[in-house]
Each structure stands twice: as structure tokens, then as C-alpha cells.
Phi, psi and omega in degrees: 000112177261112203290353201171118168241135172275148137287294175223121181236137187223101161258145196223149187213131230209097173219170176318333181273316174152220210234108202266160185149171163242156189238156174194125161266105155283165193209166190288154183076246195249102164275153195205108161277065181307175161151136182280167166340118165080024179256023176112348162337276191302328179260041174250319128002277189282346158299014181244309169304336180284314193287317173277021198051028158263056166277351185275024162269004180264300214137352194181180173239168171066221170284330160346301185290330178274162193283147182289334182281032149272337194208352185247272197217162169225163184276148183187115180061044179083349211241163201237119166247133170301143182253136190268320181229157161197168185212124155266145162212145189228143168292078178250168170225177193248199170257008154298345169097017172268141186222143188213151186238113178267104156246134188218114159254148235258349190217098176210119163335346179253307201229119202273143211273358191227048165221144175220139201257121176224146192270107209257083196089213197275152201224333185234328193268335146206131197295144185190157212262125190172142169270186190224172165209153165249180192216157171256162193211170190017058191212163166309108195109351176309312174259009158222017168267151170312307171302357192241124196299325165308344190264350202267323187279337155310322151321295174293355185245340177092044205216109169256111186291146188253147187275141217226133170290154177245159176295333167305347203095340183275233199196096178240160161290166201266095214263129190309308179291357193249056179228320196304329188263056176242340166238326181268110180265061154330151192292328181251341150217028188287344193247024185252352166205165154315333197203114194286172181283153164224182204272107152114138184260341176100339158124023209252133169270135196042069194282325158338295177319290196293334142324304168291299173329339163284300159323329193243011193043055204259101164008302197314308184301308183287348177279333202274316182317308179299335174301285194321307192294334167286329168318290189314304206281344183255332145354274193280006139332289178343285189323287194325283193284015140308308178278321150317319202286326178267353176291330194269320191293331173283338200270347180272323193289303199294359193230328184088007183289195187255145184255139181299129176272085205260162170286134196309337177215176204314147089288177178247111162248150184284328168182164186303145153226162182209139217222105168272173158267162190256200162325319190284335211068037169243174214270118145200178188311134168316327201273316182278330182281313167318327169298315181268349145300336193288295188306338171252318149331274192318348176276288200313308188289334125347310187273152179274183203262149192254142181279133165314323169281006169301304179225038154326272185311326180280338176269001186279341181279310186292302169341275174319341182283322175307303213274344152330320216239341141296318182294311170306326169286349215266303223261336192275311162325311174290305152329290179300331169324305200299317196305305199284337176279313164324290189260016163313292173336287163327285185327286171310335180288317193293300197295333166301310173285356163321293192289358190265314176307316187279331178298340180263338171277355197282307175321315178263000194246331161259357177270352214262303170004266194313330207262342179281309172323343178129336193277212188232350164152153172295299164343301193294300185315310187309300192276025174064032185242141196252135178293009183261283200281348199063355165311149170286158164207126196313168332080350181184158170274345216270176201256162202295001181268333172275166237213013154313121160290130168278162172320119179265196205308291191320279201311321192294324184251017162283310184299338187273336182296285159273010170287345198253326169311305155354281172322310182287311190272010142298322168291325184290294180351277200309306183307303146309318187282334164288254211340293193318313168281345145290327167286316181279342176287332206270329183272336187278339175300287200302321177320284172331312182262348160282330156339310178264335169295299170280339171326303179292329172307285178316328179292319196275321178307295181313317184271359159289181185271102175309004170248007175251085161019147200283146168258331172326272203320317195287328195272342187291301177308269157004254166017295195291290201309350183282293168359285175296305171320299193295301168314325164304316188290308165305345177262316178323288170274011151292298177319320191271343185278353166265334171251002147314332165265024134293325187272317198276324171307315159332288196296328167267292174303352149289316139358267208287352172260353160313289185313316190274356175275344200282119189297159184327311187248154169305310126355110153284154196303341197289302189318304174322307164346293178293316190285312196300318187293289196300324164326294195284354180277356186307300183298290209328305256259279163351287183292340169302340199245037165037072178281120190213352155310300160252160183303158190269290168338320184287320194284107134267185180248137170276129189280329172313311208216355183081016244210101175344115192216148198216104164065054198030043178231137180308147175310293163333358181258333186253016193254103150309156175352288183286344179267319186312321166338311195274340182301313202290334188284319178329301198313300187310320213246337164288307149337270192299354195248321189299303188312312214273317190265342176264006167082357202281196218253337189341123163323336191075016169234152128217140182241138192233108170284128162050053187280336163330032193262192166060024178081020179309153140342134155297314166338307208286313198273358194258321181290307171329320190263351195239320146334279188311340182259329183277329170291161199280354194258198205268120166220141155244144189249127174267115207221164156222037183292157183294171167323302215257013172293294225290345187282329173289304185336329213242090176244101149131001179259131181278079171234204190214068190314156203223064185281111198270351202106190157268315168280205158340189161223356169250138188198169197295131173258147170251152168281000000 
């Protein structure tokens, strides 16, 4: 798809003398813009860049950037005339067959140097009454405001700029001009790289890259974008269930519950639990437990009030029972103690050998060092000589006869690497299994001491007066309801703490199929194409244009930087002068032929000021010129080869020679 073809350029310059300029018609294919040295070519030229606001591939922006005979003075009949106005305007269509005419002017009494005027049809190849609106250029908004002329030639060109990382962390868009010197080459630093500097990088990081990757339309740029944004989000997931995760373990803690064992970092679990002890001491749902305390208030309370002598034979009963039930709890308490004492204990032998293990990787991990460096040793260790003293040293347990070989330094610090993974995750283990056993030690003490409470309560009851109503029963009810209370609140913020982990599952499992659509590799199989396809149309090219510094064979494209390479070295080091010259027409013209077989975004124009440059061969510039008559888009060549260079050069080729003269290129216009 060729996005934009020029028609016409027309500069008009308004002086005292009368009214000065060039007319320029262009046609579908290859055009060749004669005209001699110094005579106004390149800034008839850079004025096509001017009119679309990308001059800052000139060096600066607005009028500045254009030659004083554009905006100061021109020579005319021997006398230097002051210029009062001047303008470019240019005629372009998109391939929709839509044509609009762009005017910006470099010099006017009026009309400011950052406005572009455009005309909703033709205007220079035949006049016609039609409307127009203007936009701003190089100002805040240019390139996403409706008024702002960049958004409009994008728009008009079909080119949805894709947003790009920046050296700040952010997100900027990939700004229009910094796309044109991939097709476009200007004469004064368009031929000093594949991809000449432009005034200002935009804050854009691998700003090339991503110019070429637009071009070729390439996966790469939305995957990689998509990469930062699944970084960032699972960053902050992390956080989010991080913070969940200790919110429900303080709220487990503050209960005496059993604390959940979650994992450190997101999964998708079907849900959350929180699990107390009941009466039994056995683990069960807040939601279950809160029913029996319910179902027992509401019994205790149902009943009427009992007199001691009521019950007397039942607390005599109880009495034994209680103190039946101290001892046990008693005998259980002491048990979870030994335990706990047992895997502290565990706990401090593993995190001590953690520290003794990362210190023997540090240690064989600088011996490994040394041993790459040349030194022996890996060697010393094998043969039982310790590399400090030189001294013997066993080497093994095993007996002296036998013909095992010990680890050497690689293999040893791989086993310590998981002997220490092991470790940590045993020390988490054994740490949960403390807490957890500290939550049930923390719930069977107070059992043991309400236990012990009613022990004194029933004792006391007995010794009492047997006509005054029981306190057990009263203080027991109290009890539950203080409970019951503490569990509504903990169940309350238990509820917000579940659906926050609705949100957070969600958010993950939104996660991992972003994550599972982003191809393996950086690269998707189509882009692996597109660079394979453009590597050889790369080569062909070389060898078409009698490319000879280096072998052709040798020459890939580097996935790094897009960029031509030899034995992982820029091309260019090893290129004379005229061939770095033929790398860049390759580059340019591989580029739009990748794009033209792969759908990508290439305009379908390219333009080359001066591709002679460096003394080329006529030969090179005659292949240059016969490539170029065969593509299918827009190419203009800015040349100052004689009439009749161009004429042998280009014999049996369909182009549209533009002959400006000998003289000046700006000259009195007739109507």
C-alpha cells in the first residue's frame, strides 16, 4: 500500500521586483530533480520537509532551518532583492485517492511560521475552489490534538502511531518526524548513517529501532510495550497480595485461629479460609464457629434460673471432671511446649547451616573465579592438596582405596545452590509450623485457664448458700457473648479481606492469559520473517549495486539494533567511503520492499538527495537508477548529473526526468 504520493511543489517568494519561485510537477514512479551544484536543488528539496513540519531532520525547527534565499534575499540580474513574503506549498494524495494541498509559510507579516494550511484538494496541478482549515505545528498538541498538524497527516496517511517507551519510564507517542529519515535522505546528514540524528530524540529510548519496527509493522513494538505493562501489574499484584497475605495472618493471630498457609506470591486459589478452634479444640470455619456460639447463648439463655441445691450432685460431678480436664490440658500444654521447643531448636540447626552453606558457595564460587582465570585450583581440590598451604588434605570420607572423584568447583556449587534452596524452604515450612503451634498453645492455655476458673467457680458454688442461684451459668453466658462479639468483628473483616482476594484473583488471571498470548521469544514467528526476508533483500541489493568491501556472505542484520554486521561488528568499519553510500540506498529500499511484501506501514515514497555521493561509479548510480525505476511506490532522486550522464544511465527505464536548468532554481514565476 503506497500511503502518499507528492504531486506538486510550488514555492512562491513576493519581493519588490516581482514575484519569484519554482513550479515542480511529479508522477507515479521514479522521478530524477536535475539541477546544478549550488544552484537551489537541496533547498527545493528540504522544502518538501518544510511544508510537512519534519524540518528538524534539517537541524532545528520553523523558518530558521530554511536558506536565506527562501526568506532573506535572492540574487537577481547581478542585485541582491529583499524578500517581503515567501511560501511552500505542496500537493500530495493518500491511496485512497484523497488529495489535499499543504501551505506553510517561511516568511510572512501575518501569518506565524508554525501554521499549516491545508486545502481539501488541488491547488497547484489545477486550481479549484475548495475548502480549507489550518493546524499548528511544533507546539504542544501537535501530534494528538485535533488542530495539530501531525495528527491530521497521520490520520490522512492511515498511520495509528503506536505509544513507545521513553527514558523517563513512561509512554510517548512515536512522533511522525521521527519516522521520515528511513525513506527520506537529505544531503547534509541524511548519508552519514542508516538512520541520520534528528534535532532532539523526543525523550524516546531506541528511537531507530522503533521507527524501523513501524515501519515493517512489527509485533515486536506491542509485545515489548505489553511486556512493561504485565511487569508493572504483576509488581503491583505482588504488593496487593503481600499485603493481603499479612493482613489475614495478623487477623489469624489476633483469634488464636490457625494461620493460612498462603503462598508468597499470587496463584489462583478457589478461596480463602480461616479456621478457629471450637470447644473440642477442634480447627473449624469462622462462619461455623460463630453458629455455636449463637446456638449456645440462645440455649443458656432459654433456660431458667437454677438454685445451687438444684445442683449440687451435678457440680460434684463436674468438680472431677474439671480437675479430670486440667490435668489434661496440663499434660497437652507440656507436649506442645516439647514440640515447639524441638522445632525451634530444628529451626536454629537449619538457618545455622543456611549460613555455613552460603558462605562454602561464596567461597567455591571465588575458587570457580580464579579457575576460569587460568588457575589450578579446581585441580588442587581433586588431588587432595588444599590450594592455600599447599598441605595434604583428605578429600573424602570415602576409604583410600577407592577411585571416586570428588565434585569438582562447577558441580559442588550447583549441590550447595540446592542444598540452600532446601533449607530456606524448610526454615519457611518449620516457621509456619511454629506459629501455628503457638496459636494452638495460645488457644488450649486460655482453655486451661477457663478450666481452671470453673474448677474454682463449682468449689465455690458448693460452699455456698444452696438457695442462692448459680454464677457459673451467669458468668458463662457473658463469656460466650464477649466472643461472639470479637468474632463478628473478625468475621466483618474477614468479608472485606475476601473480596479483596476476588479482585486480586481476577487481576491475575487477567495476568497469566496476557501473559500466556506474548510469543516465547522475543521475536514473533511473523517478525522472524520480516528480518529474514529483509536480511536477503538487504544482500541482493549489495550485490546489485557492486558492493565490495566485504564478502556479501558475511553480512547479517543484527536483531539488536536493525542494523548490518559483520562477525558482530558495525559494517561501517570495514566499508569504504562509496559503499557505506550503497549500504544506505540497500537499507532504504529493503526497508520499503520488506514493508510492500508484509503489509507494513512504509508511505510508498522514497527520496535520495545527491545518492552520488563520495565519487560514486556511474555504473552503481545507473543500477540505483534502474532499482528504483522498477518499484512499485513514489522514489525521487535529487541529482546534478549532466543531461546526458542521465540519459545513457537510464535508457529502457520508465522515469520522469524534472530538468530545473542551469541556473538558479528560484526565478521570476509567469502565470
Amino acid at each position: 500500500m503506497n500511503r502518499i504520493k507528492l504531486n506538486h511543489l510550488k514555492i512562491t517568494i513576493d519581493t519588490s521586483d516581482g514575484v519569484f519561485g519554482t513550479d515542480i510537477p511529479f508522477q507515479d514512479g521514479f522521478n530524477v530533480l536535475r539541477a546544478r551544484n549550488t544552484k537551489g536543488k537541496s533547498s527545493t528539496l528540504n522544502s518538501i520537509l518544510y511544508v510537512l513540519g519534519i524540518e528538524e531532520m534539517l537541524g532545528g525547527r520553523n523558518a530558521k532551518t530554511m536558506k536565506p534565499v527562501l526568506k532573506d534575499k535572492l540574487s537577481f540580474k547581478g542585485k541582491e532583492v529583499p524578500i517581503l513574503e515567501s511560501k511552500v506549498q505542496l500537493e500530495i494524495s493518500n491511496h485512497r485517492g484523497e488529495i489535499i494541498t499543504l501551505t506553510r509559510w517561511i516568511k510572512s507579516p501575518s501569518i506565524d511560521e508554525k501554521l499549516i494550511r491545508v486545502h481539501f484538494g488541488t491547488q497547484l496541478s489545477k486550481e479549484n475552489k475548495v475548502n480549507f482549515k489550518d493546524f499548528y505545528v511544533h507546539m504542544k498538541g501537535s501530534a494528538s490534538e485535533n488542530a495539530g498538524f501531525h495528527t491530521f497527516l497521520s490520520n490522512f496517511l492511515e498511520w495509528k502511531l503506536p505509544e513507545v517507551p521513553t527514558f523517563d519510564g513512561g509512554d510517548r507517542i512515536l512522533y511522525i518526524q521521527t519516522i521520515f529519515p528511513l525513506f527520506f535522505v537529505e544531503q547534509t546528514k541524511g548519508w552519514s548513517s542508516f538512520y541520520s540524528p534528528i534535532s532532539g530524540s523526543f525523550g524516546i529510548r531506541d528511537l531507530s529501532k522503533r521507527a524501523f519496527e513501524f515501519l515493517l509493522n512489527m509485533d515486536v513494538t506491542k509485545n515489548t510495550k505489553e511486556r512493561e505493562e504485565l511487569k508493572i501489574t504483576k509488581a503491583l499484584l505482588a504488593n496487593k497480595w503481600s499485603s493481603l497475605k499479612q493482613d489475614v495472618e495478623e487477623l489469624a493471630v489476633a483469634i488464636h485461629a490457625e494461620i493460612p498457609s498462603l503462598p508468597e506470591k499470587p496463584i489462583l486459589l478457589d478461596e480463602l479460609s480461616l479456621n478457629v478452634y471450637n470447644d473440642n479444640k477442634k480447627l473449624v470455619s469462622i462462619v461455623d464457629r460463630i453458629f455455636e456460639l449463637e446456638s449456645s447463648i440462645k440455649e443458656k439463655e432459654n433456660y431458667s434460673v437454677v438454685k445451687i441445691s438444684d445442683v449440687a450432685t451435678k457440680y460434684e460431678k463436674k468438680v472431677k471432671e474439671q480437675d479430670l480436664l486440667v490435668l489434661q490440658l496440663q499434660n497437652e500444654i507440656n507436649s506442645i511446649r516439647q514440640d515447639l521447643h524441638l522445632e525451634r531448636n530444628n529451626q536454629q540447626s537449619m538457618s545455622e547451616n543456611l549460613k555455613n552453606l552460603e558462605i562454602d558457595l561464596k567461597r567455591n564460587q571465588e575458587a570457580e573465579k580464579l579457575y576460569k582465570l587460568g588457575s589450578d585450583v579446581d585441580s588442587s581440590f581433586s588431588q587432595g592438596v588444599c590450594p592455600t598451604c599447599n598441605q595434604h588434605v583428605e578429600d573424602s570420607l570415602m576409604p583410600p582405596e577407592t577411585s571416586i572423584q570428588p565434585l569438582g568447583l562447577s558441580e559442588n556449587i550447583t549441590f550447595i545452590k540446592e542444598q540452600i534452596n532446601t533449607l530456606r524452604f524448610g526454615i519457611k515450612q518449620s516457621q509456619k509450623v511454629i506459629q501455628n503451634k503457638q496459636s494452638k498453645l495460645t488457644v488450649i492455655t486460655e482453655h486451661l485457664d477457663n478450666a481452671r476458673r470453673e474448677l474454682r467457680l463449682y468449689k465455690s458454688e458448693l460452699n455456698g448458700n444452696p438457695q442462692l442461684p448459680t454464677k457459673k451459668e451467669l458468668e458463662k453466658l457473658v463469656e460466650l457473648k464477649i466472643h461472639l462479639n470479637k468474632l463478628y468483628d473478625v468475621s466483618s473483616s474477614y468479608e472485606k479481606i475476601e473480596q479483596r482476594f476476588e479482585v486480586i484473583k481476577e487481576e491475575w488471571r487477567d495476568y497469566l492469559s496476557r501473559q500466556e498470548t506474548l510469543p516465547k521469544d522475543y521475536f514473533s514467528e511473523l517478525d522472524k520473517k520480516k528480518l529474514t526476508y529483509f536480511e536477503k533483500e538487504f544482500v541482493t541489493l549489495l550485490e546489485t549495486f557492486s558492493f565490495s568491501s566485504i564478502n556479501t556472505d558475511e553480512i547479517t542484520i543484527s536483531h539488536d539494533k536493525y542494523t548490518p554486521i559483520v562477525s558482530g561488528f558495525d559494517i561501517k568499519f570495514d566499508s569504504s567511503a562509496s559503499d557505506n553510500i550503497r549500504l544506505i540506498w540497500s537499507y532504504v529500499i529493503a526497508i520499503y520492499k520488506t514493508s510492500q511484501k508484509f503489509s507494513g506501514n512504509h508511505p510508498g515514497l522514497m527520496v535520495f538527495d545527491e545518492p552520488g555521493q563520495q565519487q560514486m561509479a556511474v555504473k552503481s548510480q545507473k543500477q540505483l537508477f534502474e532499482v528504483l525505476s522498477k518499484t512499485k511506490g513514489q522514489a525521487i532522486v535529487g541529482t546534478s548529473l549532466e543531461p546526458e550522464e542521465i540519459k545513457e544511465m537510464t535508457k529502457n527505464q520508465t522515469l520522469n526526468v524534472i530538468d530545473l536548468g542551469e541556473d538558479y532554481i528560484i526565478k521570476p514565476l509567469t502565470k
